[in-house]
C-alpha positions in Angstrom: 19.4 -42.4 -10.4 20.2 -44.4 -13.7 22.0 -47.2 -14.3 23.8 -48.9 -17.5 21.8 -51.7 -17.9 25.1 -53.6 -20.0 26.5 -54.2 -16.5 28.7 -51.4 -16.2 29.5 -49.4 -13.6 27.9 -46.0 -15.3 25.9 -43.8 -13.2 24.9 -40.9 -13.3 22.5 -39.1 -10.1 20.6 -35.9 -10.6 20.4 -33.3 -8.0 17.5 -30.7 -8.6 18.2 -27.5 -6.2 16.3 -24.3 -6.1 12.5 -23.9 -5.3 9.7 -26.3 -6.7 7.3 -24.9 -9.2 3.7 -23.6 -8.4 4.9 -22.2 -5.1 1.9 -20.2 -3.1 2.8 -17.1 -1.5 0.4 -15.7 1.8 0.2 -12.1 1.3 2.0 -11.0 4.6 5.1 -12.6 2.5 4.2 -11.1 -1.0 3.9 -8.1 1.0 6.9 -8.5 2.2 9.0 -8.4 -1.0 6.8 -5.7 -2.9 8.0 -3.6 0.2 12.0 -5.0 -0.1 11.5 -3.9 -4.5 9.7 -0.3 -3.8 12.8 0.9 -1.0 14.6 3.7 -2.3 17.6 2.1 -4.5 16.1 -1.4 -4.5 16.7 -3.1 -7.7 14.0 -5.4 -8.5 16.2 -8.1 -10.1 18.4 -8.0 -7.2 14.8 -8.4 -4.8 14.2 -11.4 -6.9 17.1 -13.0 -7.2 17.1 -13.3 -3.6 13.0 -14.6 -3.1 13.8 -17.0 -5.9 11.3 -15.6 -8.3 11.1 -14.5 -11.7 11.2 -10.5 -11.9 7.7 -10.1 -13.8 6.2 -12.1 -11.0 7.6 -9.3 -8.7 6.4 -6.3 -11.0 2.6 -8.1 -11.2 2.7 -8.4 -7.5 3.6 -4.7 -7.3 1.6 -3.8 -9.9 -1.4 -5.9 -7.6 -0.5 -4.0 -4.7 -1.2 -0.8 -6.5 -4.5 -1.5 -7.8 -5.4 -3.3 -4.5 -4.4 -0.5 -2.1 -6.1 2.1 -4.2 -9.3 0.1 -4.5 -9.1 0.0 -1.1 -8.2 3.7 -0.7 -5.0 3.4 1.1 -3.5 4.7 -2.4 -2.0 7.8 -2.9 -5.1 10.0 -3.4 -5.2 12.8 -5.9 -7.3 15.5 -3.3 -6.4 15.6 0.1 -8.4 18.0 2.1 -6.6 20.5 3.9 -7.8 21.5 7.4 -7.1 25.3 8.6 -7.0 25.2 12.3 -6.3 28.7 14.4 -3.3 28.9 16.2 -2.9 28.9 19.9 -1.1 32.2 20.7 -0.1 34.8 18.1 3.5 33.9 18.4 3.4 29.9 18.6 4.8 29.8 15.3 8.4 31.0 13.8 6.8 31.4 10.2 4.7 29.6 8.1 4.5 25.7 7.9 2.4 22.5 7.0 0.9 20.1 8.9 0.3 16.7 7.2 -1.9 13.9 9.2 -1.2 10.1 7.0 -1.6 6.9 8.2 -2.7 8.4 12.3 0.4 10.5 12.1 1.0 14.2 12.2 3.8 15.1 10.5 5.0 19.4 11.2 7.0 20.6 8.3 9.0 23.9 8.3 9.3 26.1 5.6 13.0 25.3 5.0 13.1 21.3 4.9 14.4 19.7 2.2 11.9 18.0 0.0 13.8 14.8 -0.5 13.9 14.5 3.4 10.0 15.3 3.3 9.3 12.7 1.0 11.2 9.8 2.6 9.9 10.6 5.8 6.1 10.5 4.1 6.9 7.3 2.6 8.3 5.5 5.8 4.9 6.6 8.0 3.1 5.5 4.7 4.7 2.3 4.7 4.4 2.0 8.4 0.7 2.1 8.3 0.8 -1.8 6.9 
């Protein structure tokens, strides 16, 4: 708070709002919001707006996730073996399909679903797995 020091009756009071600087994030949080950018029509600005952080510090964190999970090989992996099992009984199966095991879940795809559907669903047991 200041004061006119001629003895008047001028003041004038500063409020400061919004976070401090050099906040530290736990990574359960960071986690968090890197998962609230990467949702399917999530608009990082938007995300960061409402953590109260700069965008860039969102896209390193994202781009840190990335390199992180893939070190740790949790990435997407470029070869993914694929295991040929027999069937049970000749007839056990209407037609051809794929079986996809991610993240301790097996997935059964048919022949006709829609690859947009496939995709989310991959990405929710993906994101799951955290």
């Amino acid at each position: 708070m200041m004061r006119d020091m001629k003895g008047g009756e001028y003041r004038r009071v500063e409020v400061l709002t919004g976070p401090g600087r050099r906040r530290v994030w736990d990574e359960a949080t960071k986690a968090q919001v890197v998962a609230e950018s990467e949702a399917p029509g999530a608009v990082v600005s938007a995300v960061a707006r409402r953590w109260q952080i700069a965008p860039q510090q969102l896209f390193t964190w994202r781009r840190e996730a990335r390199t992180t999970s893939l070190a740790v090989g949790q990435g997407e992996a470029a070869f993914v073996p694929i295991l040929a099992e027999p069937l049970a009984a000749a007839g056990a199966v209407a037609g051809p399909g794929l079986e996809v095991v991610l993240a301790g879940a097996v997935v059964r795809v048919s022949p006709e679903v829609d690859p947009r559907l496939l995709s989310a669903v991959l990405r929710a047991v993906r994101v799951s797995e955290a």
